[in-house]
C-alpha positions as CSV (number, residue, x, y, z in Angstrom):
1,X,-18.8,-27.0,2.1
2,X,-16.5,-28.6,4.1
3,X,-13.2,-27.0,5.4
4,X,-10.2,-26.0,3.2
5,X,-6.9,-27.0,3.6
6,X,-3.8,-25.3,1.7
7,X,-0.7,-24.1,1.4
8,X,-0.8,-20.4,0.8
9,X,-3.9,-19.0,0.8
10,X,-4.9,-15.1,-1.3
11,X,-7.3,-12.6,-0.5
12,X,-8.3,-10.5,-3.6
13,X,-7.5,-12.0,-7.2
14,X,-6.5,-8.3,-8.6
15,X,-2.7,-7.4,-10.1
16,X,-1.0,-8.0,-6.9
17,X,-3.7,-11.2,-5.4
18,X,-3.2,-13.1,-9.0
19,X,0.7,-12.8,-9.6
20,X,1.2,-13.7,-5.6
21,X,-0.2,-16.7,-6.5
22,X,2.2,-17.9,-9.7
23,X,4.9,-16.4,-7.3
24,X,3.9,-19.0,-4.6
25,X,3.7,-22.1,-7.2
26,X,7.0,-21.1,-8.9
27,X,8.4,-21.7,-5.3
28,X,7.1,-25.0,-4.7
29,X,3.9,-24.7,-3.0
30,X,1.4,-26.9,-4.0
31,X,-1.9,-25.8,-2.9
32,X,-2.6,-22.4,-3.4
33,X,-5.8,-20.5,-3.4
34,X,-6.8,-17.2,-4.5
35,X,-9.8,-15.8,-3.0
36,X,-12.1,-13.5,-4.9
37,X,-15.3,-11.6,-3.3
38,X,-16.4,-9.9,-7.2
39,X,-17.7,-12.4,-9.7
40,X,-14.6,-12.4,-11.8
41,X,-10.8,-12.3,-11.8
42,X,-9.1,-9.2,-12.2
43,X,-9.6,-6.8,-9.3
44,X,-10.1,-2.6,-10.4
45,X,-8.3,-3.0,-13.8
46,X,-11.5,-5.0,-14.9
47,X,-13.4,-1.7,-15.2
48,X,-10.1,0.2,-16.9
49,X,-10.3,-0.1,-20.6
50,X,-7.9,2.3,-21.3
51,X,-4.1,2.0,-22.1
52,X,-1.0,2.4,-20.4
53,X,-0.3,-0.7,-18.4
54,X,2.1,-3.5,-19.1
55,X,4.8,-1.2,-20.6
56,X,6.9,-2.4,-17.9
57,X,6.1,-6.1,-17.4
58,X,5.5,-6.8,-21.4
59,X,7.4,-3.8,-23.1
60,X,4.1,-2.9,-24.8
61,X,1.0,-1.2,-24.2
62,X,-2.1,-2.8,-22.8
63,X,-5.6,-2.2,-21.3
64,X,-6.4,-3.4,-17.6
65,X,-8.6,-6.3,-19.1
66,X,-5.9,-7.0,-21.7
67,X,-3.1,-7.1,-19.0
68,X,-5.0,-9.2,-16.1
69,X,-5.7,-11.8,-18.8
70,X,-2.3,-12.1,-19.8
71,X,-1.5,-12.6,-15.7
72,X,-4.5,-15.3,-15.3
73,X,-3.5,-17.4,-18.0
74,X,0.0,-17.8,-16.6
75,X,-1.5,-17.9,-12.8
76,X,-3.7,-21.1,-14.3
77,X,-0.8,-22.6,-16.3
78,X,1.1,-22.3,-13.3
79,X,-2.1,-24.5,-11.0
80,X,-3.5,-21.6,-8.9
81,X,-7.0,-22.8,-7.8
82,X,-9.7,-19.3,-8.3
83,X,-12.5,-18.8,-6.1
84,X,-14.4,-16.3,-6.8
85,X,-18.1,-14.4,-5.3
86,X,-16.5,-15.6,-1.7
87,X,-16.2,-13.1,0.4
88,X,-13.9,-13.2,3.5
89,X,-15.2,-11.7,6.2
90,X,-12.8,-13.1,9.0
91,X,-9.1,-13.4,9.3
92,X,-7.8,-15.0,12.2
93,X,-4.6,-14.1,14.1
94,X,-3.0,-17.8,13.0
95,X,-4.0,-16.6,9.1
96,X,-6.5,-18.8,8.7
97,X,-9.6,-17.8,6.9
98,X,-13.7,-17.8,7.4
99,X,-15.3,-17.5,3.9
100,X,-18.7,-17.0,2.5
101,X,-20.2,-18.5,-1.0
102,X,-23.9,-18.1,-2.6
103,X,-22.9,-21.8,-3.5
104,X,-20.7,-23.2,-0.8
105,X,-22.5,-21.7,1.7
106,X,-19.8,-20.7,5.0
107,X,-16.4,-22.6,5.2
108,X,-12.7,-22.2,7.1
109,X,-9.8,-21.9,4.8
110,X,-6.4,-23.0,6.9
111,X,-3.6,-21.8,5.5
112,X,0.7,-22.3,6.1
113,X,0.6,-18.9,4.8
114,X,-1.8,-15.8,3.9
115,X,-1.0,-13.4,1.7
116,X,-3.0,-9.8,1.9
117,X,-3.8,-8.5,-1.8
118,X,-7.3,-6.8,-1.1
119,X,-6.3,-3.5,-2.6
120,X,-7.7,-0.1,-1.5
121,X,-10.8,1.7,-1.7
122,X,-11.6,5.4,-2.7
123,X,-12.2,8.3,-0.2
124,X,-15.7,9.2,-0.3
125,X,-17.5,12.9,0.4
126,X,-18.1,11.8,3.9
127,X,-14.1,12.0,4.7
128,X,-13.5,15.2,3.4
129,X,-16.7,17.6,5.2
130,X,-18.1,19.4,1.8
131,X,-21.1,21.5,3.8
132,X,-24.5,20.6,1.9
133,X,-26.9,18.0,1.3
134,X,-26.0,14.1,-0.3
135,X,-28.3,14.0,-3.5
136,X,-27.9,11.8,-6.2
137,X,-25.3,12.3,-8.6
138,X,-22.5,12.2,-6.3
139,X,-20.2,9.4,-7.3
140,X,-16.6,8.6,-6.2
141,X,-14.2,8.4,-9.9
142,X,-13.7,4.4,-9.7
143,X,-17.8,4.3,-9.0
144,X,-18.3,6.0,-12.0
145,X,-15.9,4.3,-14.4
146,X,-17.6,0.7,-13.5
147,X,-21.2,2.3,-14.4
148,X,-19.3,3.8,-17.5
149,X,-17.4,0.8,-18.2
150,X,-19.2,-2.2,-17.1
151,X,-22.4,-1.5,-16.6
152,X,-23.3,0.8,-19.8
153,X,-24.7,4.0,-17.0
154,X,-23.9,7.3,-17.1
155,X,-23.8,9.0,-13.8
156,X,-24.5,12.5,-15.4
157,X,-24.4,15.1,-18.1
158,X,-22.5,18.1,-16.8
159,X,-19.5,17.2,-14.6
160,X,-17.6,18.6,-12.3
161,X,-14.4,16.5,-10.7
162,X,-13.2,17.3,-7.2
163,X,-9.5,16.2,-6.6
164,X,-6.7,15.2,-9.7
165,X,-6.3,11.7,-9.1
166,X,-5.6,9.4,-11.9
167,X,-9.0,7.6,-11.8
168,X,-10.4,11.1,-11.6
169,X,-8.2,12.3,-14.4
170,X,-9.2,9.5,-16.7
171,X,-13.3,9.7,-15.7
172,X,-13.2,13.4,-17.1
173,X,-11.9,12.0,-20.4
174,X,-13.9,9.1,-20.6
175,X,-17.1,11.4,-19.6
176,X,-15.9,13.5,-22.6
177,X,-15.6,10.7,-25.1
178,X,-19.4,10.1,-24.2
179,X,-20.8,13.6,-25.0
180,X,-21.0,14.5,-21.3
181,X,-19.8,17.8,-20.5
182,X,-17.1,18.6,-17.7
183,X,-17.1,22.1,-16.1
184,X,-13.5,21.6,-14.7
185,X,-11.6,19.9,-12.2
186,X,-10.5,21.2,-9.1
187,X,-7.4,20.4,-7.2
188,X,-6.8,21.3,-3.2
189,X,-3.0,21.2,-3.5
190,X,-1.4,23.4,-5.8
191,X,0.2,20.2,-7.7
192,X,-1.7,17.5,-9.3
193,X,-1.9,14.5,-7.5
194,X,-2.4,12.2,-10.7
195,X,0.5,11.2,-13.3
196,X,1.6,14.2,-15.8
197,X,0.8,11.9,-18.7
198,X,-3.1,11.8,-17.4
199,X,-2.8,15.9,-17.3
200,X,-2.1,15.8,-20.7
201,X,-3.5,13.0,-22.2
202,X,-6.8,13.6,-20.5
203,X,-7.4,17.2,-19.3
204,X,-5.5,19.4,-21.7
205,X,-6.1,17.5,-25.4
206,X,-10.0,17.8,-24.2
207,X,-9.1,21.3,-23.3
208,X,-10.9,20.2,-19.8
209,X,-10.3,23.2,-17.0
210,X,-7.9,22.5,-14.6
211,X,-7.9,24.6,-10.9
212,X,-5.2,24.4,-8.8
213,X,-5.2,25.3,-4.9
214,X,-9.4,25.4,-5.4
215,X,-12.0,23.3,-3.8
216,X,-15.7,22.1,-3.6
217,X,-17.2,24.2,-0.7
218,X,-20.3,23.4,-0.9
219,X,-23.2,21.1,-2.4
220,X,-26.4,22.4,-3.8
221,X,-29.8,20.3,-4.4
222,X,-31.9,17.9,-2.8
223,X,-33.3,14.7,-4.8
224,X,-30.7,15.1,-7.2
225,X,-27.5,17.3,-7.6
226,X,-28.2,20.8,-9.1
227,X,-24.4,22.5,-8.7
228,X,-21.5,23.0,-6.8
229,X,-19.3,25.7,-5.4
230,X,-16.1,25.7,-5.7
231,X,-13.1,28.4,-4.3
232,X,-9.7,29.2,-4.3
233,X,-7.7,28.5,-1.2
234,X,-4.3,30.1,0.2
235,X,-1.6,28.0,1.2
236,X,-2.9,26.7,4.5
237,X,-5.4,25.3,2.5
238,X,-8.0,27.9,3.5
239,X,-11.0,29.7,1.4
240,X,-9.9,33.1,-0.3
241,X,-12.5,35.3,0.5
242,X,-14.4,36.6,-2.6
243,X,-13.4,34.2,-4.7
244,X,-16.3,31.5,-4.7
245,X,-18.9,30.7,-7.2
246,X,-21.4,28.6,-8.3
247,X,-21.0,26.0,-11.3
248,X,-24.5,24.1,-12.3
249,X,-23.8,20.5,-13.0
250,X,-25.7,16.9,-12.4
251,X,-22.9,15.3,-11.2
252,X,-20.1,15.3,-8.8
253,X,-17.1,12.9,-9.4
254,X,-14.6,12.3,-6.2
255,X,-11.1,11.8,-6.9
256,X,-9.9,12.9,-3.2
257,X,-7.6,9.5,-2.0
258,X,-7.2,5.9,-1.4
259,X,-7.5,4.4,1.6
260,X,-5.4,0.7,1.8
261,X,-8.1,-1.8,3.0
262,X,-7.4,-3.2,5.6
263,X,-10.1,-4.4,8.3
264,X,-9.1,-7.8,7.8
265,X,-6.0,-6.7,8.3
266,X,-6.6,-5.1,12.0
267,X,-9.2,-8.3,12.4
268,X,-5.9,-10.7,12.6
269,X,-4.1,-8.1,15.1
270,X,-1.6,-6.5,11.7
271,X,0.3,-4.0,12.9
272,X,-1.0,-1.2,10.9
273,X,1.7,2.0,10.1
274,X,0.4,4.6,11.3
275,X,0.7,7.2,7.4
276,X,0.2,4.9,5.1
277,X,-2.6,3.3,6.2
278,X,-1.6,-0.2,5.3
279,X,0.8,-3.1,7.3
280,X,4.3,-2.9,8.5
281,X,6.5,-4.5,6.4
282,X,9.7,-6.2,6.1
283,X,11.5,-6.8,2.8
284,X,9.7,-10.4,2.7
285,X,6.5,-8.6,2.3
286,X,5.9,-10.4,6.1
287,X,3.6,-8.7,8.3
288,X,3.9,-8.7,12.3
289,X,2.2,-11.7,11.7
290,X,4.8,-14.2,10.6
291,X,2.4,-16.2,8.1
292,X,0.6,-13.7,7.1
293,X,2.1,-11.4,4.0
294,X,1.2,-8.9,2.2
295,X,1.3,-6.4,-1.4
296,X,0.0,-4.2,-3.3
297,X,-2.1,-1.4,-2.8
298,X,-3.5,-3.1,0.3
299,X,0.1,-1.3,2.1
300,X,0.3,1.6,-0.4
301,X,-1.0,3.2,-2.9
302,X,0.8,2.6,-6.5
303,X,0.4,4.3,-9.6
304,X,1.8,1.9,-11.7
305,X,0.2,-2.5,-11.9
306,X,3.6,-3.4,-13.0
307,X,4.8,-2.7,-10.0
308,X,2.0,-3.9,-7.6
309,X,2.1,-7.3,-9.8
310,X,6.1,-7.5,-9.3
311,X,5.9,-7.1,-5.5
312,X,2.7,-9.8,-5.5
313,X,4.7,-12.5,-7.0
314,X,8.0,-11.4,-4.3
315,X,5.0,-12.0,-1.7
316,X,3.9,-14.9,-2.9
317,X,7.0,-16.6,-3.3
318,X,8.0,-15.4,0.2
319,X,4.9,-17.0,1.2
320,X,5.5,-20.5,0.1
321,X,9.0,-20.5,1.6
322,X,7.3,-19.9,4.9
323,X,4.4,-22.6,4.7
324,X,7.5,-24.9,3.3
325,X,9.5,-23.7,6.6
326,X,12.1,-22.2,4.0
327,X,12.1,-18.7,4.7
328,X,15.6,-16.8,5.7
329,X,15.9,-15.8,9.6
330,X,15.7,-12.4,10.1
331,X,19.4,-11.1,11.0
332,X,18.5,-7.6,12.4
333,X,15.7,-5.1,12.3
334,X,16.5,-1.6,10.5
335,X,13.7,0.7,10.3
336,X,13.1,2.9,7.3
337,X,12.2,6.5,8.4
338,X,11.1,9.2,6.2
339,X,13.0,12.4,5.7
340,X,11.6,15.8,5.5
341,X,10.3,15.4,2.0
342,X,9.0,11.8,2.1
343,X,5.8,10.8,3.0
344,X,4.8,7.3,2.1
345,X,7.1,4.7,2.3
346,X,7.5,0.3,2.0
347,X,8.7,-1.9,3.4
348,X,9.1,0.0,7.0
349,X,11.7,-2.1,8.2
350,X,14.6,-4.5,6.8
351,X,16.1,-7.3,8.5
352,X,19.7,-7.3,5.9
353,X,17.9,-10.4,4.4
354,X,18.3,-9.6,0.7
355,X,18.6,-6.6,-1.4
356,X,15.5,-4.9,-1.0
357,X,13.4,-2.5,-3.3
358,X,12.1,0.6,-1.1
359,X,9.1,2.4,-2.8
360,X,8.1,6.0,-1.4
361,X,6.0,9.2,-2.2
362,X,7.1,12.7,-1.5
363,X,4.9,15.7,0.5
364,X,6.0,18.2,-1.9
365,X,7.5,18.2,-5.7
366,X,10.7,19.6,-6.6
367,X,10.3,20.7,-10.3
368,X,14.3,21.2,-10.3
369,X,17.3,18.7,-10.7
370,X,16.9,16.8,-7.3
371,X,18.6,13.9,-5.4
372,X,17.4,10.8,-3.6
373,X,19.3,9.6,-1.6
374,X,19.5,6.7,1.8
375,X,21.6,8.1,4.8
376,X,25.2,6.7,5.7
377,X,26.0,5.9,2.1
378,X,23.7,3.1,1.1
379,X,21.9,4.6,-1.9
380,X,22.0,8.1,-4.1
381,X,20.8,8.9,-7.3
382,X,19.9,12.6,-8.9
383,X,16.3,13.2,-10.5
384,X,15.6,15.6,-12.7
385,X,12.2,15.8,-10.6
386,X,10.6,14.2,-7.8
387,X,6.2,14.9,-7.7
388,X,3.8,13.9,-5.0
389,X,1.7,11.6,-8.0
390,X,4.6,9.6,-8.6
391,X,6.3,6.7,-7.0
392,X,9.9,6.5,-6.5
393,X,12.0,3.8,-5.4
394,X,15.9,3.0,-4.2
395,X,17.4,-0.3,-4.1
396,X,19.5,-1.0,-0.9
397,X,22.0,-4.2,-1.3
398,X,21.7,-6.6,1.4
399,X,25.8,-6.7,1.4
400,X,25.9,-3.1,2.4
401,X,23.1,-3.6,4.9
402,X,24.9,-6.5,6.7
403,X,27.9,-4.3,6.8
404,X,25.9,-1.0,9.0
405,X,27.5,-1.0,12.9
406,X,24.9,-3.2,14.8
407,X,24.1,0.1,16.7
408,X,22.6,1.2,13.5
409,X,19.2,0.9,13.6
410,X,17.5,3.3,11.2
411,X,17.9,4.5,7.8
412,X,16.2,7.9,6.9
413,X,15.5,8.3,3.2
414,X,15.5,11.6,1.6
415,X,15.0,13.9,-1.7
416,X,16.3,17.5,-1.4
417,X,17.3,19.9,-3.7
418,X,20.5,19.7,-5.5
């Protein structure tokens, strides 16, 4: 096939890859592509037939399938070009892409402007060092839910589910709904790392165990998985003495982290941040590459696709006012810090542009009335709660920004106790 030419060009046709491109038409760009490696449209929430998205975004609740379709049919209305089972496997440092397709064989994409939407992938048993040997019948959660989902396999009989993320969360249910059985799941921290709703919706109306501060030490079998052992841990996250045991089961489901994907990322020389994994941002969604943009969970790890799909049309639209030579100067740089009970945070940096959305995680919940707050005035709000497996935001007004001393340089963002 012979070389592309277009305006904005997308990597990854998920929540964030499919409204960046109806955010890049609305804003006048005319050629806009959206590359897709899978063989259909709609990233992760392909596989996630259950409900809970949209509530946001359409005031009503949806499945994943039901709430990508609703976001293809306006990307197409809106003339976004789809091209899916083509893989990128280069990204230059000028944002211009090389792309294989079983059909088009290899071809260049040059694009005014790239936007990043590749997502994230899940942390596998490797990362985490559980002694033992790798049968089968060890499968990350989101593994699992396509063979469930998509595929019509089940990856076992007798469960158990190492970690409390929401996929993971979910899986147990979903397991449950199939006739498998699930010994428990165990949780390293001594908070869940998935949303409150999935505890209850999924663990405790299945009256599914749930272990708190315990862990997987070790794995047992050799063609195929015959057990686990799991173990309590103290608060440096070490193994209690005496207090390990063996649980027989034929599978092993991994619900341990997402990692943002980005090698394509590092391939065009994206300044990567060093916590989150994923590229330094300014309130543009702009990398340290100036054409090349990003969203989603491809910089951090949301819970919620409302969100991810709202800051992939802000991308894309940011994006086309690039490539159009459109986009506002940057007036200063004010980097965003995190505080002693923040840990994940975008963007990284502001330049007093526009009002600006700053999403962040904390490293420890407070189960008590709380505050969040911005330093020097800019932004404070009280919580009844803050938790590690929810996202919270704070919306900084560009006005108020514009008006810091210019030897203000950083803004530290904080939730404490009240």
């Amino acid at each position: 096939m012979a070389d592309m030419q277009v305006d904005v060009a997308i990597i990854g046709a998920g929540p964030a890859g499919v409204a960046a491109g109806i955010g890049a038409r609305e804003a006048g760009a005319k050629d806009v592509l959206v590359l897709e490696r899978d063989w259909d449209l709609g990233g992760i929430l392909q596989q996630c037939i259950h409900p809970g998205f949209g509530l946001h975004t359409f005031k009503e609740e949806l499945t994943g399938p039901e709430y990508m379709h609703r976001w293809v049919v306006r990307a197409r209305e809106a003339g976004v070009t789809f091209l899916t089972n083509s893989m990128v496997f280069k990204l230059d440092e000028d944002g211009s892409l090389w792309v294989m397709n079983p059909e088009r064989g290899v071809f260049k994409v040059t694009a005014k402007a790239t936007v990043l939407a590749m997502g994230c992938r899940e942390r596998p048993l490797g990362a985490i060092n559980v002694p033992g040997s790798r049968p089968a019948g060890i499968f990350t959660a989101g593994t699992a839910q396509r063979f469930v989902n998509m595929e019509g396999y089940m990856p076992g009989h007798r469960t158990v589910v190492l970690g409390s993320g929401d996929i993971g969360l979910i899986m147990a249910r979903r397991l449950v709904w199939e006739g498998a059985r699930v010994e428990g799941v165990f949780e390293l921290m001594p908070w869940a790392g998935g949303l409150r709703r999935n505890i209850a919706q999924c663990l405790n109306d299945y009256d599914i165990p749930f272990y708190l501060s315990h862990t997987v030490t070790r794995v047992h079998g050799k063609d195929r998985l015959e057990g686990v052992s799991v173990a309590e841990v103290d608060e440096n996250r070490q193994v209690l003495d005496g207090t390990e045991r063996f649980i027989g089961c034929d599978c092993l489901l991994l619900a341990v982290g997402l990692i943002p994907e980005n090698e394509l990322s590092r391939m065009a020389g994206v300044e990567i941040h060093p916590v989150t994994g994923g590229p330094v941002l300014n309130e543009f969604y702009q990398t340290s590459r100036p054409s090349i943009f990003a969203a989603g969970n491809v910089v951090i790890v949301y819970d919620l696709a409302d969100w991810v799909s709202q800051e992939g049309v802000a991308a894309g639209r940011n994006a086309a006012l690039y490539a159009a030579g459109a986009l506002k100067e940057p007036l200063r740089r004010i980097d965003i810090r995190g505080g002693a009970n923040v840990r994940l945070f975008s963007p990284q940096y502001v330049t007093a542009g526009e009002d600006v959305t700053v999403y962040f995680r904390v490293l420890r919940p407070i189960e008590k009335r709380c505050r969040v707050f911005a330093d020097r005035g800019l932004f404070e709000r009280k919580h009844r709660y803050v938790r590690p497996g929810e996202m919270n935001e704070i919306r900084l007004k560009a006005e108020a920004l514009q008006a810091l001393p210019r030897s203000v340089t950083t803004i530290t963002i904080d939730a404490e106790e009240v």
